[in-house]
N, C-alpha and C positions, 0 to 999 in steps of 0.2 A: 504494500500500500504506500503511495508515494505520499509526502509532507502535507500536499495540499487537501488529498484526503480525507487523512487522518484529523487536520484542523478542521477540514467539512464534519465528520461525524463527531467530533467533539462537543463543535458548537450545538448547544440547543436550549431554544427560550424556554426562558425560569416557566410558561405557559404547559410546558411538554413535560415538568418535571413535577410539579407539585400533584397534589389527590384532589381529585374531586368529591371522593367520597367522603373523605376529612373535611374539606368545606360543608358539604352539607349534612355533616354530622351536628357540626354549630348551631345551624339552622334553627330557631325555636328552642336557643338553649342558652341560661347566664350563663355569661363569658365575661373574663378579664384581659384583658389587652394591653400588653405592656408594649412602648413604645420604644426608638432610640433612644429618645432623650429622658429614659425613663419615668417618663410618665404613665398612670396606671386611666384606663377608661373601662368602666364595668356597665352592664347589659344584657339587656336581648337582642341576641343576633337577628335578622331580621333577612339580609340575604349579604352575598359573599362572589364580589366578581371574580370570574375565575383568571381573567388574564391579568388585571390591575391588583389581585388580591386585597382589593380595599374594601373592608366591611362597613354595612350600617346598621347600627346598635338602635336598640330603642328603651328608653326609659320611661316609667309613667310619670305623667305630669300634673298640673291642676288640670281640675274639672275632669276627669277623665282623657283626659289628651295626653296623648304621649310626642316625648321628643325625644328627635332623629338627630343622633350623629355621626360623623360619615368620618371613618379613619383610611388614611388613605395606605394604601400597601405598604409600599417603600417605608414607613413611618415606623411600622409593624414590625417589633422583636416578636414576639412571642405572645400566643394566643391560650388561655388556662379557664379549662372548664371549670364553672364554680359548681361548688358541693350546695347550694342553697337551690331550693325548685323556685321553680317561672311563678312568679307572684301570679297573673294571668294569661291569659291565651292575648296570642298578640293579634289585634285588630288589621284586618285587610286596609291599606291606608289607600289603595287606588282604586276607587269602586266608584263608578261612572253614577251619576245620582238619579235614583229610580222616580220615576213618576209614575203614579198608578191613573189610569184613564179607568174610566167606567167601561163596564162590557161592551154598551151598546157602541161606541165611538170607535172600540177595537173592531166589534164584528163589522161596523158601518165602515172600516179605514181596507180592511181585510177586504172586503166585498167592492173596493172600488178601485184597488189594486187588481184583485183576478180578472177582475172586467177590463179593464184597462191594458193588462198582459195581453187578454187574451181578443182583445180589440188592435191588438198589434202583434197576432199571432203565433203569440207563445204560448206552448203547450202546459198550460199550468193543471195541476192535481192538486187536491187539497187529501194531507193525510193529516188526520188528527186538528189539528189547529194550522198545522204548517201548510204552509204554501211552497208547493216542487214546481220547476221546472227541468225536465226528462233527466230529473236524478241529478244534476249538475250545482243547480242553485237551489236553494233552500232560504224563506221568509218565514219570520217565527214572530208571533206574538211581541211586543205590537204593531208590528208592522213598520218599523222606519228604515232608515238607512244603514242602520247600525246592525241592522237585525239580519241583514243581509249577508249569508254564509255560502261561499263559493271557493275550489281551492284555483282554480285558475282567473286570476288577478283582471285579467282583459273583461273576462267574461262579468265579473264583479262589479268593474269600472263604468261598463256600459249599462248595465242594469239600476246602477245606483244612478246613473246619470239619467236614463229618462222613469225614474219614479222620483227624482228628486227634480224634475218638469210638475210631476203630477202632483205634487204635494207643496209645490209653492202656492 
């Protein structure tokens, strides 16, 4: 194996060496975090980048609110599971805000969407509450853009674009 080699299969980002499964061992568990510059930050792990290996902690706050701090990798000596349990379950902090509409507005938003598909001849199926088109795209309760479930993006794009004609 010649020099340059050898320095090729040496080199490899700190990304290819650390665990993943050690990261998300943390996950939903007090942690102590010692720093460089030894200083101490203790939490609930909350999630764990795997390439920056920088965590964000959560502590509880007033009112029920918790505060977010974000230790950034490089920062990081060493990470020590604490011996104490999770005061509580940590709260989902990115949850899109529900609005609950009345039945009749869903089944009336539902029923002007199929018609409207299918006035622009897409083959729409209603299974259950959902709205299909030939297995591809999927419209779920309540019906907006958001609700809009497709894995091919084109297809996604152009559906959202003319129901969100119809819904202006």
């Amino acid at each position: 194996m010649s020099a340059s080699e050898e320095n090729q299969s040496s080199f490899s980002h700190k990304v290819f060496k650390n665990d993943p499964l050690l990261f998300k061992s943390y996950v939903n568990k007090k942690v102590i975090i010692i720093t460089q510059d030894k200083n101490t930050h203790t939490g609930i792990v909350y999630t764990i980048d795997p390439v920056s290996e920088s965590v964000v902690l959560l502590n509880p706050g007033v009112d029920d609110k918790m505060q977010m701090k974000i230790i950034i990798g490089h920062a990081i000596k060493d990470i020590i599971e604490s011996s104490e349990p999770n005061p509580s379950p940590i709260p989902e902090l990115f949850l899109a805000p529900s609005v609950k509409l009345p039945a009749s507005v869903v089944s009336a938003k539902k029923e002007k969407i199929k018609k409207f598909l299918l006035e622009n001849r897409f083959p729409v199926l209603e299974d259950k509450e959902i709205l299909q088109i030939e297995g591809v795209l999927s419209i779920e309760p309540p019906y907006g853009l958001e609700q809009c479930i497709c894995n091919n993006e084109i297809i996604l794009a152009r559906i959202q674009s003319l129901l969100s004609d119809l819904m202006e």
